[in-house]
Structure formats: C-alpha cells, structure tokens
DRENGUSE-94596 format. One record per residue (C-alpha): residue in one letter; chain; x, y, z. Coordinates in nm, 2 decimals, padded with zeros to 4 digits. Example, Ala and Ser with C-alpha at 12.3 -4.5 7.8 and 13.67 -1.06 7.14 Angstrom:
DRENGUSE-94596
<atom><rest>A</rest><kette>A</kette><x>01.23</x><y>-00.45</y><z>00.78</z></atom>
<atom><rest>S</rest><kette>A</kette><x>01.37</x><y>-00.11</y><z>00.71</z></atom>
END
This chain:
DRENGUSE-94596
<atom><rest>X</rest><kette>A</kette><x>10.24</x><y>11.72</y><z>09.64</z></atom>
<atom><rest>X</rest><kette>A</kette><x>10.56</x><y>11.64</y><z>09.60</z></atom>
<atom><rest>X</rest><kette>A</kette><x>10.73</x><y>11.23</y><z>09.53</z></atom>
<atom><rest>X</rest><kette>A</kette><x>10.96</x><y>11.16</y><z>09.84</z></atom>
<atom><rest>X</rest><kette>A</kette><x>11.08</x><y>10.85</y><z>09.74</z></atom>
<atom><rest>X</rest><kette>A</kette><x>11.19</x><y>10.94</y><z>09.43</z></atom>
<atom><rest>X</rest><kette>A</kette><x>11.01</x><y>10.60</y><z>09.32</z></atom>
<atom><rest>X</rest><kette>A</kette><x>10.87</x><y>10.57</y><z>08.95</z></atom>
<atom><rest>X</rest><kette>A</kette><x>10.60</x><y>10.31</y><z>08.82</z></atom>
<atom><rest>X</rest><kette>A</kette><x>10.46</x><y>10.20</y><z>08.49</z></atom>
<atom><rest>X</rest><kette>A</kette><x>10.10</x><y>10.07</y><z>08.40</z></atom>
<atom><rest>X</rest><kette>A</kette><x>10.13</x><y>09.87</y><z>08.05</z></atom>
<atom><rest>X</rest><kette>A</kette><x>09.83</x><y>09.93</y><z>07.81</z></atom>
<atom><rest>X</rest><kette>A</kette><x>09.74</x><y>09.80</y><z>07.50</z></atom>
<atom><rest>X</rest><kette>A</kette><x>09.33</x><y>09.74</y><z>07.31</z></atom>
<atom><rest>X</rest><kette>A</kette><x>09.10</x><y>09.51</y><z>07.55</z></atom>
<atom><rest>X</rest><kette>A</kette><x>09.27</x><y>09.59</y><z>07.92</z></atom>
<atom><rest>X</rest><kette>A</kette><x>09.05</x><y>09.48</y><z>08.20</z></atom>
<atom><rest>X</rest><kette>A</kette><x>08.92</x><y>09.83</y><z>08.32</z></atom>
<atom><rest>X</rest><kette>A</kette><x>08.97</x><y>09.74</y><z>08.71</z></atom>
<atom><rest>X</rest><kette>A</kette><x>09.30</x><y>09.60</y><z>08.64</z></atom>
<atom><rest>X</rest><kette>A</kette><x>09.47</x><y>09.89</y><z>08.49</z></atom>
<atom><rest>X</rest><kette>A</kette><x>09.32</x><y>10.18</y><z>08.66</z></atom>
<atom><rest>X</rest><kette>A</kette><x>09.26</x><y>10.08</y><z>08.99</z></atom>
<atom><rest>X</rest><kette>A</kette><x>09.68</x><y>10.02</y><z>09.04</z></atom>
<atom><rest>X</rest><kette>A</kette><x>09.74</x><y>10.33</y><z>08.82</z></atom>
<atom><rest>X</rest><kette>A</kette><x>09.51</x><y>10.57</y><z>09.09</z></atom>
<atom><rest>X</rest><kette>A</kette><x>09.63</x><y>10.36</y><z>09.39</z></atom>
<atom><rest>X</rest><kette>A</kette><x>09.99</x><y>10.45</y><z>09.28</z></atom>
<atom><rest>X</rest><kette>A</kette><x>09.96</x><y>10.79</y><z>09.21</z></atom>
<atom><rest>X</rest><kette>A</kette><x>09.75</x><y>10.82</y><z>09.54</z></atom>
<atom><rest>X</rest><kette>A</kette><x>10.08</x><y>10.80</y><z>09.73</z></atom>
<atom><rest>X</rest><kette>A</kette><x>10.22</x><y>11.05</y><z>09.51</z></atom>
<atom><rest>X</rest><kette>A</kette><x>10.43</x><y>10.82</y><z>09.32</z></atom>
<atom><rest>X</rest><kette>A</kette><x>10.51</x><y>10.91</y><z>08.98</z></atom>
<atom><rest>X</rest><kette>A</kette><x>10.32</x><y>10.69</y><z>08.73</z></atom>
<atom><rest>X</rest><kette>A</kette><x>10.28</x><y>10.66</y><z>08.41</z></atom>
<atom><rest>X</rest><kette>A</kette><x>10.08</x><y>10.52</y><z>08.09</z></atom>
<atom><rest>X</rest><kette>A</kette><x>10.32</x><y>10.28</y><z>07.88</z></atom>
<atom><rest>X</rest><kette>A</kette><x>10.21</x><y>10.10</y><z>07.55</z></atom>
<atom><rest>X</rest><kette>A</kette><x>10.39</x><y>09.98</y><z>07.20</z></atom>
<atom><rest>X</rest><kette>A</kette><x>10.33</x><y>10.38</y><z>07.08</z></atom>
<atom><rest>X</rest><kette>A</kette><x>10.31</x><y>10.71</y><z>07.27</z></atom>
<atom><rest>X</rest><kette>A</kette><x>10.05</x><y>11.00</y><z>07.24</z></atom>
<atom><rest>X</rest><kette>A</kette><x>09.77</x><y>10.64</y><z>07.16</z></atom>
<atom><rest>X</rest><kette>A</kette><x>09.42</x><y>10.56</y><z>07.25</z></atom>
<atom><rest>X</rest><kette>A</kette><x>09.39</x><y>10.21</y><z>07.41</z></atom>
<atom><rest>X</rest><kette>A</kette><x>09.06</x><y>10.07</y><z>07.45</z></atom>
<atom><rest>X</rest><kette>A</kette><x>08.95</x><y>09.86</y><z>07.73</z></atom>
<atom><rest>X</rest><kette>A</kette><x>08.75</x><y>09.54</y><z>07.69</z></atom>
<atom><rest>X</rest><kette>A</kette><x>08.45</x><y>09.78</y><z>07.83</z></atom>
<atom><rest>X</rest><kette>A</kette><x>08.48</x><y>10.11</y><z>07.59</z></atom>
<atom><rest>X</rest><kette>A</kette><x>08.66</x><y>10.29</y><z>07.81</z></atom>
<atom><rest>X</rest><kette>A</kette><x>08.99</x><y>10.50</y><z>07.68</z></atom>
<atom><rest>X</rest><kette>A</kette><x>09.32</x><y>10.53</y><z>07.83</z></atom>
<atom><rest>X</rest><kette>A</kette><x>09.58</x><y>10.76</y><z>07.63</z></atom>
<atom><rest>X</rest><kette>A</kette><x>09.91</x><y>10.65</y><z>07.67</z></atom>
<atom><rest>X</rest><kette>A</kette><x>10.24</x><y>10.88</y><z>07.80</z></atom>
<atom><rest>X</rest><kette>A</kette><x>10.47</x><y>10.68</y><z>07.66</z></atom>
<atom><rest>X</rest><kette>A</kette><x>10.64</x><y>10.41</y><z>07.40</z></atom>
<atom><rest>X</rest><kette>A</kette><x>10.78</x><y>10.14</y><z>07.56</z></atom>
<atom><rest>X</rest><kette>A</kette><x>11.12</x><y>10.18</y><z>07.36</z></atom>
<atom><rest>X</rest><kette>A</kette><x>11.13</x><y>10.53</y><z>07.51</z></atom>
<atom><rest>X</rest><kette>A</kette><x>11.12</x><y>10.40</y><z>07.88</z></atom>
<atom><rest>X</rest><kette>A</kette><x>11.49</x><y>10.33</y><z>08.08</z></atom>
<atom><rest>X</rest><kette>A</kette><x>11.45</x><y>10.01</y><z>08.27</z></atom>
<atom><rest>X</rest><kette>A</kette><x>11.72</x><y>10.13</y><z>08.51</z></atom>
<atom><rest>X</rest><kette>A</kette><x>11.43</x><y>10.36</y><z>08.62</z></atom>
<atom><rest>X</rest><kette>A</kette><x>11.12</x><y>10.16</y><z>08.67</z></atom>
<atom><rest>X</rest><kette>A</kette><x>11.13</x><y>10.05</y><z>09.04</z></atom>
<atom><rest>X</rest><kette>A</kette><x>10.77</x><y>09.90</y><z>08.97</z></atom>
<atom><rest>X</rest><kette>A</kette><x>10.61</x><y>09.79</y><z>08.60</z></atom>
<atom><rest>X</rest><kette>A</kette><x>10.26</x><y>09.69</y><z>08.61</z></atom>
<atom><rest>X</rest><kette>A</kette><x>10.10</x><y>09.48</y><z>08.36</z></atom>
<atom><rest>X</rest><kette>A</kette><x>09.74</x><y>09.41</y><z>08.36</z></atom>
<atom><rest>X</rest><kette>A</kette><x>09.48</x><y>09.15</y><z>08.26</z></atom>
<atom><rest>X</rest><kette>A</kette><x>09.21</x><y>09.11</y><z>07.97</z></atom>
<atom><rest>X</rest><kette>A</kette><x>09.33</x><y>09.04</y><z>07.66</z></atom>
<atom><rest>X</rest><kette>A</kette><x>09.57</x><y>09.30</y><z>07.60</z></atom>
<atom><rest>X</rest><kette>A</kette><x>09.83</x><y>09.13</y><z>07.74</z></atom>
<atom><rest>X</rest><kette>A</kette><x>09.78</x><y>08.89</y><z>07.42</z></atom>
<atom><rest>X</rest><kette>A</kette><x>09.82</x><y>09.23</y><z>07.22</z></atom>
<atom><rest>X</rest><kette>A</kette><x>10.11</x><y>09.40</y><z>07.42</z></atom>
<atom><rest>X</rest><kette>A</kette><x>10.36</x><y>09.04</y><z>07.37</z></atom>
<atom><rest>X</rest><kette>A</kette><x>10.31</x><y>09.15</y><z>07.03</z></atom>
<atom><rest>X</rest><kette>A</kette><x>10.58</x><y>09.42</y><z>07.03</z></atom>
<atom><rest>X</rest><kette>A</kette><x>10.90</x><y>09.32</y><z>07.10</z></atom>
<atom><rest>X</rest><kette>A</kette><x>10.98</x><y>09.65</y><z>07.29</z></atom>
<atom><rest>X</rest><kette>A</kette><x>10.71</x><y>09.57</y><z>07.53</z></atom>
<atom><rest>X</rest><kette>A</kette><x>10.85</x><y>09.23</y><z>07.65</z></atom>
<atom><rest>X</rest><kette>A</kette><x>11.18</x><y>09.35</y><z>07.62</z></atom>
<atom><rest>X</rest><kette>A</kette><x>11.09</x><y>09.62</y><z>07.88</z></atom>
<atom><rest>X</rest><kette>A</kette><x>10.92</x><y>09.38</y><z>08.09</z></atom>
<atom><rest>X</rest><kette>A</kette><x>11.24</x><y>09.15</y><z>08.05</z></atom>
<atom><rest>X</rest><kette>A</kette><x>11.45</x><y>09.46</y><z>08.13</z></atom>
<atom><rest>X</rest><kette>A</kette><x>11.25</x><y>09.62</y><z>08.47</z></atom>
<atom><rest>X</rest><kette>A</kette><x>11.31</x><y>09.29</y><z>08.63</z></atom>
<atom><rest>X</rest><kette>A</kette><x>11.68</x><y>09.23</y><z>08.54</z></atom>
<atom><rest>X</rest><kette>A</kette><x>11.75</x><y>09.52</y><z>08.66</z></atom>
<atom><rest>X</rest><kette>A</kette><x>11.60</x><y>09.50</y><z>09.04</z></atom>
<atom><rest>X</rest><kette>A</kette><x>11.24</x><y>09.67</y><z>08.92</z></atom>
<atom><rest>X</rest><kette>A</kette><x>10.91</x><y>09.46</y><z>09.05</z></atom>
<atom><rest>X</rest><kette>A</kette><x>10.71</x><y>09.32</y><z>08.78</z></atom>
<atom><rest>X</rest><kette>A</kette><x>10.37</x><y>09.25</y><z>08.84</z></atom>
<atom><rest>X</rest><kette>A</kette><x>10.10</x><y>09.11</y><z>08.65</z></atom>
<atom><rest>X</rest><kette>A</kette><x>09.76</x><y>09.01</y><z>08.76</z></atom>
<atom><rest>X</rest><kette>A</kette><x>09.47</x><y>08.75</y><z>08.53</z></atom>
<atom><rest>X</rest><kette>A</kette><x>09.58</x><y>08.75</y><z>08.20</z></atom>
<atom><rest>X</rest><kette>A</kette><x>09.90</x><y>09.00</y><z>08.23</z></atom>
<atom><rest>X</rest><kette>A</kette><x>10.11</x><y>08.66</y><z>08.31</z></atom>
<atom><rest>X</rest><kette>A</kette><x>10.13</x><y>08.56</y><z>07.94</z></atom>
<atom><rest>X</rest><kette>A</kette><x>10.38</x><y>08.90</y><z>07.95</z></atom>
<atom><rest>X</rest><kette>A</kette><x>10.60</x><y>08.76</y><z>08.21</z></atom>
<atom><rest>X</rest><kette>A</kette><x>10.57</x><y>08.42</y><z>08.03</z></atom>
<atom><rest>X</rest><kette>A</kette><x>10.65</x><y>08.61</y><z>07.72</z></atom>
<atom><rest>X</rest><kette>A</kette><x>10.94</x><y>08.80</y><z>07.90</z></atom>
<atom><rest>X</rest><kette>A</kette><x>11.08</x><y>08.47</y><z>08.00</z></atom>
<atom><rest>X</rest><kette>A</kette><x>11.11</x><y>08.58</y><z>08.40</z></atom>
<atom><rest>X</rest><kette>A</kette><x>10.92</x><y>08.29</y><z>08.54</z></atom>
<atom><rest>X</rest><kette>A</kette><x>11.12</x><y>08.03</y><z>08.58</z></atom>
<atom><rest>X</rest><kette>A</kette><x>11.17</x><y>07.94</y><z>08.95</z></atom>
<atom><rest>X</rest><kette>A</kette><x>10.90</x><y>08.15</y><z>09.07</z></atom>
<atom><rest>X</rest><kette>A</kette><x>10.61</x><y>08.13</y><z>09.24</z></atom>
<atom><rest>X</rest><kette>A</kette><x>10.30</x><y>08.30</y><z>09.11</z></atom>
<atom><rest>X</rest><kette>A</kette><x>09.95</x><y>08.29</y><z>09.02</z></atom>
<atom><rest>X</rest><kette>A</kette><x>09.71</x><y>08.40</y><z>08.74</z></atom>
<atom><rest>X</rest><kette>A</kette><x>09.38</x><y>08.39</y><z>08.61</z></atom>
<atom><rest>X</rest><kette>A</kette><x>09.30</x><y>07.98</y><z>08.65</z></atom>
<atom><rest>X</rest><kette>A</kette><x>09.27</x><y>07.92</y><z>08.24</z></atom>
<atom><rest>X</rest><kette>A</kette><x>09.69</x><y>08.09</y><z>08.21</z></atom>
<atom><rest>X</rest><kette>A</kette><x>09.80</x><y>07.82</y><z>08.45</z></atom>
<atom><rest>X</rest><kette>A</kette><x>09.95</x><y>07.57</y><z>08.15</z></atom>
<atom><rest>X</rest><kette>A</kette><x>10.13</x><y>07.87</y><z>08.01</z></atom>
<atom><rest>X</rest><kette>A</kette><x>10.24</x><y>07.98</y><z>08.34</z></atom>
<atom><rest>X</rest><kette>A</kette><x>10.35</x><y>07.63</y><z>08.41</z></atom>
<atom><rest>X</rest><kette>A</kette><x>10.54</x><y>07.58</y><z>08.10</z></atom>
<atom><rest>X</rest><kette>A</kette><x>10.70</x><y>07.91</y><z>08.12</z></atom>
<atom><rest>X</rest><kette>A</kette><x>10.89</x><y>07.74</y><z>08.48</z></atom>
<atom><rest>X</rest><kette>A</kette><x>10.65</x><y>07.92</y><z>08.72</z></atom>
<atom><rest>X</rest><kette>A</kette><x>10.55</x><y>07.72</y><z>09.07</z></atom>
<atom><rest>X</rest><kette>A</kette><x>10.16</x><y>07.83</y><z>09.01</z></atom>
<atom><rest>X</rest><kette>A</kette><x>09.99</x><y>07.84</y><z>09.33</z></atom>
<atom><rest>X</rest><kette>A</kette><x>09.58</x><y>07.97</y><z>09.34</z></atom>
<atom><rest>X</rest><kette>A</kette><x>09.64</x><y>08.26</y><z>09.60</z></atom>
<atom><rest>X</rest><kette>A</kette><x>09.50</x><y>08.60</y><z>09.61</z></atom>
<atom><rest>X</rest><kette>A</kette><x>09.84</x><y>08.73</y><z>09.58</z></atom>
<atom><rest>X</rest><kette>A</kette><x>10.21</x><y>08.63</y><z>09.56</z></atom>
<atom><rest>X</rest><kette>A</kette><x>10.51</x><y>08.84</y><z>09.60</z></atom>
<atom><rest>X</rest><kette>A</kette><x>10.84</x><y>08.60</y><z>09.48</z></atom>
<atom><rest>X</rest><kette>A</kette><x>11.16</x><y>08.74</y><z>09.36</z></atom>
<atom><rest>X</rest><kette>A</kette><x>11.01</x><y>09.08</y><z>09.23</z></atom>
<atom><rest>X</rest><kette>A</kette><x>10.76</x><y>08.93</y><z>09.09</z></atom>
<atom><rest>X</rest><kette>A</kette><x>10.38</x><y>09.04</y><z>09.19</z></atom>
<atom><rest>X</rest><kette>A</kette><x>10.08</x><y>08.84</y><z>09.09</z></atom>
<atom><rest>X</rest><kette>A</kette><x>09.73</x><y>08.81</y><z>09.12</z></atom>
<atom><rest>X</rest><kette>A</kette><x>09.46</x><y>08.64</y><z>08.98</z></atom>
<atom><rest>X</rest><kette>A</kette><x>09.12</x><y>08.86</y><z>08.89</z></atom>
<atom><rest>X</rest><kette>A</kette><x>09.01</x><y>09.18</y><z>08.98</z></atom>
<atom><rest>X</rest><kette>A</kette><x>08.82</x><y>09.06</y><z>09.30</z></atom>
<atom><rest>X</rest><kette>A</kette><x>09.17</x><y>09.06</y><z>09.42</z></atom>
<atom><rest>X</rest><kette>A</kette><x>09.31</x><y>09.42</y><z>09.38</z></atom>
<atom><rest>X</rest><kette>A</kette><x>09.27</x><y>09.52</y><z>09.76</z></atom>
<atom><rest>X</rest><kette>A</kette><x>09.58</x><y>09.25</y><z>09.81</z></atom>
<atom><rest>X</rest><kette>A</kette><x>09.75</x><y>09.28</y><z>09.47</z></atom>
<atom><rest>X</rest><kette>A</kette><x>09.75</x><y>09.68</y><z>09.55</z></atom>
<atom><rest>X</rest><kette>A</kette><x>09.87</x><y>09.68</y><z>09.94</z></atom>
<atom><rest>X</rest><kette>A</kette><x>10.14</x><y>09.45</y><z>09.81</z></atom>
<atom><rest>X</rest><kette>A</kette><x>10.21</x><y>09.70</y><z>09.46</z></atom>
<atom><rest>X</rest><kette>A</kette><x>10.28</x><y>09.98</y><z>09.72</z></atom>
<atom><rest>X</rest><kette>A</kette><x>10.47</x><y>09.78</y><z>09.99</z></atom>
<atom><rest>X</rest><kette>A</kette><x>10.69</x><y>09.75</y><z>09.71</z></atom>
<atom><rest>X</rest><kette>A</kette><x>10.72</x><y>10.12</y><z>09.63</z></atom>
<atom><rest>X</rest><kette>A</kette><x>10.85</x><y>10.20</y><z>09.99</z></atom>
END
C-alpha cells in the first residue's frame, strides 16, 4: 500500500524503552500506512528495552530533516534519561516542534521535551513521579489520559495508549 498523505513519523529509541510505549505507536502508525521510522543517537544500532526485547534503529538522529517530521514520538522507560544524553536527539526533538511537527511523549519520554526546552506554556501530563521536572520545565501538568496542547501530545503510562494512539493519528491526518 501506498502513503497518501505523504505524512512521515519518527519513534525515538535508545537502551531501557518501555516495550508498549515504543512499539505499540510505531505498529499503530504504520498500520495507516504512514511512513515510520526507528530514530536513536546512531543508525544501523540495537536498543534494548527495559524487558530484553531488541529494536534496530533506521536512523541517527543528526541524519533526520526536522522540516520533514510531521509527527516525532518519544517514549517512556528510562531511555528517555539515555536519549537527552545526545545533543542531536534533543536538538531534533527541539527542531520537529519549531518547525510545526507534533511532539509527543508519553511516562517518562517528558524529560525529552523538558530537555528540548518546548514546555513552557503548555499543558501536558506524564508519568506521576516526572511532574516536578515537568513543572519546572513551565508545563501546566494536568493527570489526564491524554493531552493534545500546541503540538504537543502526552500521556502518562501505557494503560493509556488506546487515547495517546487515536490522538497520535488524528494528528497525522
């Protein structure tokens, strides 16, 4: 099948991803035939979850045109403590949403948006023990499912990917 939007998406990864968190937005994504792809600090790279499981990644993050991304998806565990690490990785974050791209970041992936310096202003939410750093990084924090403020797309855990996911794809029409 064929892409007719001519949309493009990015899933982050980086060592100890939260399984759910990156694959289920990745095959949700690419279920509507939207061109996605694997992004982390290095290309052609194994990333491990927090659970064992592997993801190989398509591309470096320095390799990536933000001017391209119409959605960037960051998720939780503890890799987003790894992936704010590597300057090119916040810098693309930084870069998707100044350039009209959706971020979104569900648990843990806040501390990238924190990181990117995008929050300030904004309403979102997070995994409950981010909320400080959220908070200090100018986000309104607010304990709902799902929030959907100025590009910006965030959940809190993985029992709410049904939301995060309907609101990922509203944003890819």
């Amino acid at each position: 099948m064929t892409n007719k939007s001519n949309k493009q998406a990015v899933v982050l990864a980086d060592n100890l991803y939260e399984d759910l968190e990156l694959w289920v937005p990745f095959l949700r994504i690419r279920e509507e035939n939207i061109p996605v792809q694997i992004v982390a600090a290095e290309a052609e790279k194994t990333y491990t979850s927090k659970h064992g499981y592997p993801v190989k990644s398509d591309a470096a993050a320095e390799e990536i045109n933000p001017d391209d991304i119409d959605l960037l998806v960051i998720p939780g565990g503890y890799s987003p403590d790894h992936m704010r690490r590597h300057h090119s990785m916040v810098e693309l974050v930084r870069r998707v949403h100044e350039t009209g791209g959706y971020v979104a970041f569900i648990c843990h992936g806040g501390w990238m948006a924190c990181s990117a310096n995008i929050l300030k202003g904004n309403q979102a939410t997070s995994f409950f023990a981010i909320r400080d750093d959220m908070q200090n990084a100018g986000a309104k924090w607010v304990d709902e499912e799902v929030v959907n403020d100025n590009r910006l797309i965030s959940s809190r855990t993985p029992a709410d990917l049904p939301a995060f996911c309907r609101e990922l794809i509203k944003a890819l029409q």
